[in-house]
VEXDREN-2710 file (C-alpha; in Angstrom, 1 decimal):
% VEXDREN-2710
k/r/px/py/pz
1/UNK/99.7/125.3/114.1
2/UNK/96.4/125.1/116.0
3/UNK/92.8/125.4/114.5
4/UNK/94.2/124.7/110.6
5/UNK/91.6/123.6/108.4
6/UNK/92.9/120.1/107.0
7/UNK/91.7/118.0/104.4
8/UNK/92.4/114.7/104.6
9/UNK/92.1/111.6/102.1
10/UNK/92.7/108.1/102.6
11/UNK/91.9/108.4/106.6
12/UNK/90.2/105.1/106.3
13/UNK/93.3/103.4/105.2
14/UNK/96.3/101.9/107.3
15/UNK/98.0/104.9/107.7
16/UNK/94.6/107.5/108.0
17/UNK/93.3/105.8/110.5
18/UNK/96.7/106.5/113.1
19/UNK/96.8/110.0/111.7
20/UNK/93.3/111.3/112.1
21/UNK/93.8/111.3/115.7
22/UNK/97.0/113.4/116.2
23/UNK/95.4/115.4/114.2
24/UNK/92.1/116.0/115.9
25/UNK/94.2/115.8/119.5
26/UNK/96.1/119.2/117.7
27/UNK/93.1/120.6/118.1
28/UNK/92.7/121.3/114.4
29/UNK/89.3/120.7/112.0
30/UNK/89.8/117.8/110.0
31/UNK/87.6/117.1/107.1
32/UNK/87.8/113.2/105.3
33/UNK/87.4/112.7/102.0
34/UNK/86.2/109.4/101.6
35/UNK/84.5/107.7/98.5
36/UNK/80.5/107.4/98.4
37/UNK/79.1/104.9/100.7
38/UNK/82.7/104.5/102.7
39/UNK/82.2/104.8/106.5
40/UNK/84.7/106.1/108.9
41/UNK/83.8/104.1/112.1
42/UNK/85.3/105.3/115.5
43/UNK/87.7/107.2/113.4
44/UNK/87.9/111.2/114.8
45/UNK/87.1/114.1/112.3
46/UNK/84.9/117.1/112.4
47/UNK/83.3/116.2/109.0
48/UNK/83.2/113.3/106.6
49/UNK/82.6/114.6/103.1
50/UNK/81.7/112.0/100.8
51/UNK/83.2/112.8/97.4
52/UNK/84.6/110.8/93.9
53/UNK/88.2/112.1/93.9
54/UNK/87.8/112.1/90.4
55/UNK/84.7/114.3/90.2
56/UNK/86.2/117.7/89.5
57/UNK/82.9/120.1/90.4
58/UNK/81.7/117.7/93.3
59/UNK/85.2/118.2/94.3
60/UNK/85.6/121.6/93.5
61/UNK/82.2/122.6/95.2
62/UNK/83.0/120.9/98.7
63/UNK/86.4/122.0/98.5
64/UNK/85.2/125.6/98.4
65/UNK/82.6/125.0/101.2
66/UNK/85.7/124.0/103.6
67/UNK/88.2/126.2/102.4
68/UNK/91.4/124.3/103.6
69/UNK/95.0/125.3/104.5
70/UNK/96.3/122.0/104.5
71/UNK/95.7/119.0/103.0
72/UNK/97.9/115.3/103.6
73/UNK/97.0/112.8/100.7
74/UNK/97.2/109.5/101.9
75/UNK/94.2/107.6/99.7
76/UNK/95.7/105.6/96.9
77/UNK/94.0/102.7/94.9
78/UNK/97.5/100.2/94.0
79/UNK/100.4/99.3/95.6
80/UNK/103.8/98.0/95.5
81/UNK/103.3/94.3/95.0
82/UNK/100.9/92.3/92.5
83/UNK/97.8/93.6/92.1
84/UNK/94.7/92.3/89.4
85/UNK/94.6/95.2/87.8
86/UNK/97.7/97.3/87.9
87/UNK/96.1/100.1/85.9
88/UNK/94.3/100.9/88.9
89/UNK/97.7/102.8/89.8
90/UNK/97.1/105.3/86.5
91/UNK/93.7/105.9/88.1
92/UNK/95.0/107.0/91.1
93/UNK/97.5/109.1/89.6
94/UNK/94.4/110.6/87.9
95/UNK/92.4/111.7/90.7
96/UNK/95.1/112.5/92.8
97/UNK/95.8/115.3/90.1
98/UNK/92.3/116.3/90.3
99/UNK/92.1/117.1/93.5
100/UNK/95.8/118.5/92.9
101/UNK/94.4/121.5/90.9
102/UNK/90.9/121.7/92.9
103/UNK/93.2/122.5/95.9
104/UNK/94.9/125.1/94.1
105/UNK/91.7/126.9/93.2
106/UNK/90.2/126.9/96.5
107/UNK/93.4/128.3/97.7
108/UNK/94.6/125.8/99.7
109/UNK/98.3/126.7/100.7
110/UNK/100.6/123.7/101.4
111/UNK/100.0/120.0/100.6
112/UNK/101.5/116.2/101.8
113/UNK/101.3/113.4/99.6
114/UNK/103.3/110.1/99.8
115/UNK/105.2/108.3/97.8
116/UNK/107.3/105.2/98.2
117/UNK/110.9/104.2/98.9
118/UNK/110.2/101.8/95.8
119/UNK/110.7/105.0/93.4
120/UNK/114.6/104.9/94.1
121/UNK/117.1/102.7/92.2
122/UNK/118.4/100.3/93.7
123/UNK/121.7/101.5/95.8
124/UNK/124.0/99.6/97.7
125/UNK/123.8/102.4/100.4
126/UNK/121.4/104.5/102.1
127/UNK/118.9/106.2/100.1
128/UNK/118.8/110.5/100.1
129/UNK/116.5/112.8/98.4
130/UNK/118.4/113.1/96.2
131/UNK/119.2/109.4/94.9
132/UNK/118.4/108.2/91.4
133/UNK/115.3/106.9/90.8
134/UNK/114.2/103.8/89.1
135/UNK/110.9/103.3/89.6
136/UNK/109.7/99.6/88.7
137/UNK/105.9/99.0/87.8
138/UNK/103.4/100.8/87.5
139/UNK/102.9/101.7/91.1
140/UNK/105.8/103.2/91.4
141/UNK/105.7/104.9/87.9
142/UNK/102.7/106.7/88.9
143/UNK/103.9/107.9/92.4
144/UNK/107.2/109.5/90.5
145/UNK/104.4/110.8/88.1
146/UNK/102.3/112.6/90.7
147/UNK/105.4/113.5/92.9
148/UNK/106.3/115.9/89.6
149/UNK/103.4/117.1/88.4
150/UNK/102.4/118.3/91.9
151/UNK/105.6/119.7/92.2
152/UNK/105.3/121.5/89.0
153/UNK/101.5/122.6/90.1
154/UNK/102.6/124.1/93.5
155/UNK/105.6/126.1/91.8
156/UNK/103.4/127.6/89.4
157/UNK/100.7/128.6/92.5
158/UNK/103.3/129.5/94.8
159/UNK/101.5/126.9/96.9
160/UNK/103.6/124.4/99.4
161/UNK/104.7/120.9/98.1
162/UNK/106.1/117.6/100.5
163/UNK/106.7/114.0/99.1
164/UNK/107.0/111.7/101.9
165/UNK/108.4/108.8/100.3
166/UNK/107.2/106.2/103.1
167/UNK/109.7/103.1/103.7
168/UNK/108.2/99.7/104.6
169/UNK/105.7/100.4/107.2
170/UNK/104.1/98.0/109.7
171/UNK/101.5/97.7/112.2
172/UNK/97.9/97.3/113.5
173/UNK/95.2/97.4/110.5
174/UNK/97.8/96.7/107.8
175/UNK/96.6/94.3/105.0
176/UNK/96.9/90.6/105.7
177/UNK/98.5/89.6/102.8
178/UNK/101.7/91.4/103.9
179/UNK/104.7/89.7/105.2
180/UNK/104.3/90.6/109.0
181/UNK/101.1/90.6/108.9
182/UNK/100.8/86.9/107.3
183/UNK/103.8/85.6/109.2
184/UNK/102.1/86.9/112.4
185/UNK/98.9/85.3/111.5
186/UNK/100.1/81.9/110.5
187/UNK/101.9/82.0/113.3
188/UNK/99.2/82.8/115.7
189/UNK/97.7/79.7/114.0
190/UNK/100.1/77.1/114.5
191/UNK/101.1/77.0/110.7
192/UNK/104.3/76.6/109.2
193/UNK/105.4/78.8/107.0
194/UNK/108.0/79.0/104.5
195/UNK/110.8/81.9/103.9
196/UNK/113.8/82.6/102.0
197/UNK/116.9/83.1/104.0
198/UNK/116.2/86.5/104.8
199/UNK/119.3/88.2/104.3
200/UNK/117.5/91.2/102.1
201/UNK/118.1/94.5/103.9
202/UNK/114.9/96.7/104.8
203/UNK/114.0/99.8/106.8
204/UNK/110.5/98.9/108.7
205/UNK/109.0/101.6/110.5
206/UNK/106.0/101.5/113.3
207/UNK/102.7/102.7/111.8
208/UNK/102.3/105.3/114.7
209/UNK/105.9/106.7/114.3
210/UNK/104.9/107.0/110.3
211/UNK/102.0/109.1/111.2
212/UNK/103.5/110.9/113.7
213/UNK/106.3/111.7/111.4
214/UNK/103.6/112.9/108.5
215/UNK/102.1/115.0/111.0
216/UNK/105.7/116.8/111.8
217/UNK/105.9/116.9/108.2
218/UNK/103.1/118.6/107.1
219/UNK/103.8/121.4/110.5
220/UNK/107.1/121.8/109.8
221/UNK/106.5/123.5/106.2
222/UNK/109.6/121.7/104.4
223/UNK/108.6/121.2/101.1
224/UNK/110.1/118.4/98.4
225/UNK/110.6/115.0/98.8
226/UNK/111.3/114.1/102.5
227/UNK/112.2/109.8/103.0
228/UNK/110.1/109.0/106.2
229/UNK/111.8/106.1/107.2
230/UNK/113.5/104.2/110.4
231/UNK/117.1/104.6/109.1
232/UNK/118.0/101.6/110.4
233/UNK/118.9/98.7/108.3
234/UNK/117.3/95.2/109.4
235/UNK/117.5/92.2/107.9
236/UNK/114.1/90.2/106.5
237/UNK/115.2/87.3/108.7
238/UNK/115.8/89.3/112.0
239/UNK/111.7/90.6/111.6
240/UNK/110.7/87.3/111.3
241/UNK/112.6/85.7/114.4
242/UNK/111.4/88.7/116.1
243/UNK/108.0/87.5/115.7
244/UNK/108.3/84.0/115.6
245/UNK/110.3/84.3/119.3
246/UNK/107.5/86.5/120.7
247/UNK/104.8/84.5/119.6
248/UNK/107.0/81.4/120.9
249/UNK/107.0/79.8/117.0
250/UNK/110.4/79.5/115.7
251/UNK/109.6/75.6/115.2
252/UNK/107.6/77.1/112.3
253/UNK/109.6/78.9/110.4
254/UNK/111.2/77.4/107.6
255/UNK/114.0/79.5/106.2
256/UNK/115.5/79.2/103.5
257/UNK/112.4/77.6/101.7
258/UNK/111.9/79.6/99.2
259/UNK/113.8/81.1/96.5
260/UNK/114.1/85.2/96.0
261/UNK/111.6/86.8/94.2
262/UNK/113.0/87.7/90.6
263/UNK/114.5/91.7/90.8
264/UNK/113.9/91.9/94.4
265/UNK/116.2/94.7/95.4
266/UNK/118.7/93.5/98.2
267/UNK/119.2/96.9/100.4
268/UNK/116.1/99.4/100.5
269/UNK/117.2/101.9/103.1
270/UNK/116.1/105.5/103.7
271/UNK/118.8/107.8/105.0
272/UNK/116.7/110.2/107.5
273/UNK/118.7/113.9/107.7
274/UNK/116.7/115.7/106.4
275/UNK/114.1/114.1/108.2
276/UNK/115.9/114.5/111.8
277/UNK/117.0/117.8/110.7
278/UNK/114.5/120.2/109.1
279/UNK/111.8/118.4/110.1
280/UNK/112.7/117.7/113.7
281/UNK/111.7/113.9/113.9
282/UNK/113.1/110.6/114.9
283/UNK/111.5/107.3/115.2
284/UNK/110.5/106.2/119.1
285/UNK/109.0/103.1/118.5
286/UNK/111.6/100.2/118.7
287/UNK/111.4/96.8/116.4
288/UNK/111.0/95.0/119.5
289/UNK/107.9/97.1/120.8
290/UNK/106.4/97.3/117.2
291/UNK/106.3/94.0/116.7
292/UNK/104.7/93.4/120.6
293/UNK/101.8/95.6/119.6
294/UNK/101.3/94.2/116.2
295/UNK/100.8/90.9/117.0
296/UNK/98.5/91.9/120.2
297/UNK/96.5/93.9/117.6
298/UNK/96.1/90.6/115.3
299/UNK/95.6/88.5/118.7
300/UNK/92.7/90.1/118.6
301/UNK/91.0/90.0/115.3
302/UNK/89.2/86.6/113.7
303/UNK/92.3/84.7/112.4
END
């Protein structure tokens, strides 16, 4: 693929703002859509068009002016923890099928969306495609919502469908009230902070290795959900030694301080075939280096 005309939401966010990049560095013509008023900074497209995802002609109309082959949906308002208004998710889920069936008429050809590993049931092993869902909140509800309409949509306009279901991903520009972000922080600080034991299994995975991985994705043509994950099971506890040992902290760390969240799943785990093999990816960024560049990212922002 070289000179594809790509749409891309959400390249603001956590994830965009690593993904714009390789993209532009392809050499392709990215165009970010990006709410009214919202500015894109040093971020690289060709175009920012500025554009309520729920505004179906406004949509329509600068979708047709662009006329894109691809588009990767990344923007998103909700996520997988507490949130003040959780009906913000159903919002999403609304737009996001807006610009669903704007795509369609504009004959755009193969989409990428995400979704979450938080759609799955839990499992005491690794988590496939194919798993059982059992999505829990509304977040989750919605993304399992979207992930089947749109693949219901692109059967019907022959058009092409992936689902990355992202695992737990970490890194520079993620939101501070995240656990390695917040531990990293406090941390950087001097200030205790209190844990539970740990002992919950998770599968983190590098920012840049996520949006890499999209990017391989949305080349590679595969189409139905695809788990973008590490494949690697590590323990809550292990992440938080990791940084507490880098930053030279583990005084601080009180484990074992707090209780475990009510329904917090024990194993979330993404098994990564079909990510290895159709798509032709594999994480490169190790725990250890991740976690090195995420705190020298927060080193340098106001604490």
């Amino acid at each position: 693929m070289c000179d594809v005309r790509i749409v891309l939401t959400g390249a603001g966010g956590f994830i965009g703002r690593h993904l714009a990049p390789i993209m532009t560095a392809a050499g392709d013509d990215v165009f970010a859509l990006v709410p009214p008023g919202r500015a894109l900074g040093e971020i690289p497209v060709r175009r920012v068009i500025e554009v309520d995802l729920s505004d179906a002609p406004t949509l329509r109309r600068e979708l047709a002016s662009v006329r894109p082959e691809l588009c990767v949906h990344l923007a998103w308002r909700g996520w997988s923890g507490p949130h003040k208004r959780p009906v913000v998710n159903v919002e999403s889920l609304a737009a996001s099928a807006t610009l669903l069936v704007a795509l369609a008429e504009v004959g755009c050809g193969h989409v990428v969306a995400t979704g979450s590993c938080f759609e799955y049931a839990e499992s005491a092993a690794d988590l496939t495609e194919g798993s059982p869902l059992g999505p829990r909140g509304l977040y989750a509800t919605c993304k399992v919502a979207f992930c089947e309409i749109a693949g219901e949509l692109a059967k019907e306009r022959d058009m092409g469908f992936a689902w990355a279901r992202l695992f737990q991903i970490y890194g520079p520009h993620d939101a501070r009230g995240r656990l390695i972000p917040a531990t990293i922080q406090a941390l950087l600080r001097g200030d205790e902070i209190a844990t539970t034991e740990g002992r919950q299994l998770r599968d983190v995975l590098y920012v840049g290795d996520a949006a890499e991985a999209l990017w391989a994705l949305a080349r590679s043509g595969q189409r139905g959900p695809v788990n973008v994950a590490s494949g690697r099971p590590v323990a809550v506890a292990t992440v938080l030694d990791q940084i507490a040992r880098q930053i030279g902290r583990p005084d601080l760390v009180r484990r074992g301080a707090l209780p475990y969240r009510p329904g917090e799943p024990h194993r979330l785990v993404g098994d990564t075939r079909l990510l290895a093999e159709r798509v032709g990816w594999r994480p490169r960024v190790s725990l250890e280096d991740g976690i090195a560049r995420t705190i020298a990212w927060w080193r340098e922002q106001p604490q």
